[in-house]
C-alpha positions in Angstrom: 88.0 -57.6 325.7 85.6 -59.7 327.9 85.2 -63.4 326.8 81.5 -63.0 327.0 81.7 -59.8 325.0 79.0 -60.5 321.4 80.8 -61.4 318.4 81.4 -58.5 316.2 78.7 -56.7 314.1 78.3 -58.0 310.5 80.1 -56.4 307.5 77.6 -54.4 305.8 77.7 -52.1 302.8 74.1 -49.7 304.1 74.1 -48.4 307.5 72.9 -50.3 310.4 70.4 -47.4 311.0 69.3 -44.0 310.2 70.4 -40.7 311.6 67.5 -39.1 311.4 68.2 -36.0 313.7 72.1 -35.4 312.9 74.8 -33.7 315.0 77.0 -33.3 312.2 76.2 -33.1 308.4 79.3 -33.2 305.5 79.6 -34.8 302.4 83.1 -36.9 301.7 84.4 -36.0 298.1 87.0 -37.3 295.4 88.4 -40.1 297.7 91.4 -42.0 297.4 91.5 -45.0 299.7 95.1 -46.9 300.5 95.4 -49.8 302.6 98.3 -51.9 303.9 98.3 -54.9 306.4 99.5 -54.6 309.5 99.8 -57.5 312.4 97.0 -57.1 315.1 99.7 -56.8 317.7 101.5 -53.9 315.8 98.0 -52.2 316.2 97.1 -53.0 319.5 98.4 -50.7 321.9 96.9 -47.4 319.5 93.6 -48.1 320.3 91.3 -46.6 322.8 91.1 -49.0 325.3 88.2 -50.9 325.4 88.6 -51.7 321.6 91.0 -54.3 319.9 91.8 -54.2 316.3 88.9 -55.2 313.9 90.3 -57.9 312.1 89.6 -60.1 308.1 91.2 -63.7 308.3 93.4 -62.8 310.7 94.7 -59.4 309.5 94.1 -55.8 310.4 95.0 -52.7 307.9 96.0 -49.4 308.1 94.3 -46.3 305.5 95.5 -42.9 304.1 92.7 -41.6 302.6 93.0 -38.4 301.2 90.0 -36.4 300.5 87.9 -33.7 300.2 85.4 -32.1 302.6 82.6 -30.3 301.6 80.0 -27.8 303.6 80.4 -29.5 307.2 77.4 -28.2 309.3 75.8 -28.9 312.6 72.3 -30.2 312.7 69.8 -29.3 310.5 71.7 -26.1 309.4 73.4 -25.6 305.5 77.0 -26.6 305.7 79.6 -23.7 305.8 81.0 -23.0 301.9 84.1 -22.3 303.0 85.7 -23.1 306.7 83.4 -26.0 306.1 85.3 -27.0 302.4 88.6 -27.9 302.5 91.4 -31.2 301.8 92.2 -33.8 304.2 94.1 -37.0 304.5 93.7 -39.8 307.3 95.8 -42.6 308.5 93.3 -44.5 310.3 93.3 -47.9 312.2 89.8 -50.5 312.4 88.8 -51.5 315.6 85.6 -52.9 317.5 84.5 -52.5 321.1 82.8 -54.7 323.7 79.4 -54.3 322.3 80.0 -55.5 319.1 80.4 -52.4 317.0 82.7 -51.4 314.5 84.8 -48.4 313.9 87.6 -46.3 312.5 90.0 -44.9 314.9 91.9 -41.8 313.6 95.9 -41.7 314.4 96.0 -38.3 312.3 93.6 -35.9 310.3 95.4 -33.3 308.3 93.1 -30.5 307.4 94.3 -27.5 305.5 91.4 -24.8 307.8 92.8 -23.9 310.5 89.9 -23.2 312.0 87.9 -26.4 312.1 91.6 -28.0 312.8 91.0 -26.1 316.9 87.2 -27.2 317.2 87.5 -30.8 316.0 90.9 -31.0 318.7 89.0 -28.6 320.9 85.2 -30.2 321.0 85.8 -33.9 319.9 89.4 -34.6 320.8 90.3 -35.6 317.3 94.1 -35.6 316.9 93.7 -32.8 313.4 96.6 -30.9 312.1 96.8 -28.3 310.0 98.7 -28.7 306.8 99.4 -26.8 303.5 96.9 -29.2 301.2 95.9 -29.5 297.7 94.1 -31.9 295.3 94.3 -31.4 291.5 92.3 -33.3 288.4 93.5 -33.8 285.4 90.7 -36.2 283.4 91.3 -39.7 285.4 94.2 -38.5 287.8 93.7 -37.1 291.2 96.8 -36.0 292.9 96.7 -35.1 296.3 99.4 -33.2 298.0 99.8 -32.1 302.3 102.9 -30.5 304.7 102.0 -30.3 307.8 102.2 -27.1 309.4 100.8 -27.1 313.1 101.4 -28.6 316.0 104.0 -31.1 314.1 106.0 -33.1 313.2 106.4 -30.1 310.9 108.3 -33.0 308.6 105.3 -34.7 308.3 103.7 -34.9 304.4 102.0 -36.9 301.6 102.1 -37.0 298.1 99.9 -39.5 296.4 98.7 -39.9 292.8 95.8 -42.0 291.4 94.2 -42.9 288.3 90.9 -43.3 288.2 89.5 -47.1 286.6 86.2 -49.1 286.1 83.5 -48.4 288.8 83.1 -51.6 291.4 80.1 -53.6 290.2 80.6 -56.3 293.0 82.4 -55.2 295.7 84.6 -58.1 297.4 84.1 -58.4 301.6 87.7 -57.0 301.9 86.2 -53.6 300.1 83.4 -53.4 302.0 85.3 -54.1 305.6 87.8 -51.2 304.5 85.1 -48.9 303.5 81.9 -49.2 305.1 82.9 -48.2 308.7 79.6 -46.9 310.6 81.1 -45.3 313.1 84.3 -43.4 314.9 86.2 -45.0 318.5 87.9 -42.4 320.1 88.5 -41.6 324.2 87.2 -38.4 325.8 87.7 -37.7 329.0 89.5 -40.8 329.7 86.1 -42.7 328.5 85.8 -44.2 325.4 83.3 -43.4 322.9 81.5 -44.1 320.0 80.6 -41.4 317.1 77.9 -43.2 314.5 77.5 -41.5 310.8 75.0 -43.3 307.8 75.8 -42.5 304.2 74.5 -43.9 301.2 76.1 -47.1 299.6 79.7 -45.9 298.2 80.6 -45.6 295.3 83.8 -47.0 294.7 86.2 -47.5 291.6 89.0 -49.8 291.4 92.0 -47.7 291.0 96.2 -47.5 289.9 98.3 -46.2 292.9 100.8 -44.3 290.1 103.0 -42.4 292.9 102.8 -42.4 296.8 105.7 -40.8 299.0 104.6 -39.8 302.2 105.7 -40.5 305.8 102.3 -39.8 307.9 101.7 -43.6 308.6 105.0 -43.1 310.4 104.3 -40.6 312.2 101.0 -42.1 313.2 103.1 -44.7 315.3 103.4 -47.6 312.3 107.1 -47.1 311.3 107.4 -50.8 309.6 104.8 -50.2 306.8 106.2 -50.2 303.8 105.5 -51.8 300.0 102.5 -51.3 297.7 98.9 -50.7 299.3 97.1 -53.8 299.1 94.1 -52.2 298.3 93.9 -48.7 296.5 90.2 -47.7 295.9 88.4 -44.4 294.4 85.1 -42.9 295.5 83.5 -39.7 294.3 81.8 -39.3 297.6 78.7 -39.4 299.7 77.1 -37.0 301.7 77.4 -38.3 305.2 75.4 -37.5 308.7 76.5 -37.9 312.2 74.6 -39.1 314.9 74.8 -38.4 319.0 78.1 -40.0 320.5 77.6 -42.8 322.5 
């Protein structure tokens, strides 16, 4: 990163602006956020370059979120009921680029379509899989279950289980920073680039991690994270636009 490179964005719960003419339109359902810290260096060399690892008081942090997706459409256009709808789970790392901006960089998406699995790899060079996937309710529990079918490690799965608690009034900086990410780093082409979305505020509910066996942040490239989340966090969604990459 350049020494004369601005100092990163600030850490804000609203979008930094409007996407008023959106490439991509979804809505984010029945979220389950978990977040471990991880040293900067560990995280380093899985960035795109041109980013370093988005760090709070000298950490970094890795998230599974598991998920549901709901209608994904392009442009102006209703979102597809069913390609469109379908589980997912993340492990993502935080970084920020020479101008300042902030973002999420995806080390996996498992998605349980197959078919918007090949355009997201296909069109955005997203690393997707497809996986078996399933969440189930019961009252305050979400339980969210993935195997991983294609391209691999077929080994690859998750298993986590939340209950649901009292809705965030206040949330701290460290809830915001983990949350409110305004945009997607990723390299096409060999060039990096910069995918924006807006969403209203989330959401968010503090929340008990009751069971959590899974071995995708492994597989992502982070074999030495282990221990209780330091954060777990619950959101019943947003609907969520994306803007023109950049």
């Amino acid at each position: 990163m350049p020494t004369n490179a601005p100092p990163p964005e600030p850490i804000t719960p609203d979008p930094p602006a409007l996407i008023t003419r959106p490439l991509l339109t979804q809505s984010w359902l029945d979220l389950a956020f978990l977040h471990w810290t991880v040293a900067p260096e560990d995280v380093a060399p899985l960035l795109p370059a041109g980013t370093v690892p988005d760090t709070l008081n000298g950490v970094t942090y890795v998230g599974l979120v598991p998920f549901r997706m709901h209608r994904v459409g392009w442009f102006r256009l209703p979102g597809i009921p069913y390609l469109g709808t379908f589980p997912e789970t993340n492990v993502r790392l935080y970084s920020v680029d020479e101008q300042g901006r902030r973002g999420v960089v995806f080390r996996s998406l498992d998605a349980a379509r197959l078919l918007p699995v090949l355009a997201a790899r296909n069109g955005f060079r997203l690393p997707y899989a497809w996986s078996q996937m399933d969440i189930r309710a019961d009252g305050a529990i979400r339980t969210y279950t993935g195997t991983r079918r294609w391209p691999g490690p077929r080994v690859a799965h998750s298993r986590i289980t939340v209950r649901i608690g009292e809705p965030l009034t206040a949330p701290t900086e460290l809830e915001h920073f983990l949350t409110a990410r305004w945009g997607l780093h990723h390299t096409v082409s060999g060039r990096l680039r910069y995918l924006p979305n807006a969403h209203p505020r989330w959401p968010l509910h503090r929340a008990e991690l009751i069971e959590c066996e899974e071995n995708l942040i492994a597989a992502a490239g982070l074999p030495n994270v282990s221990g209780d989340p330091v954060s777990v966090l619950y959101s019943p969604g947003v609907a969520v636009r994306f803007g023109r990459p950049g």
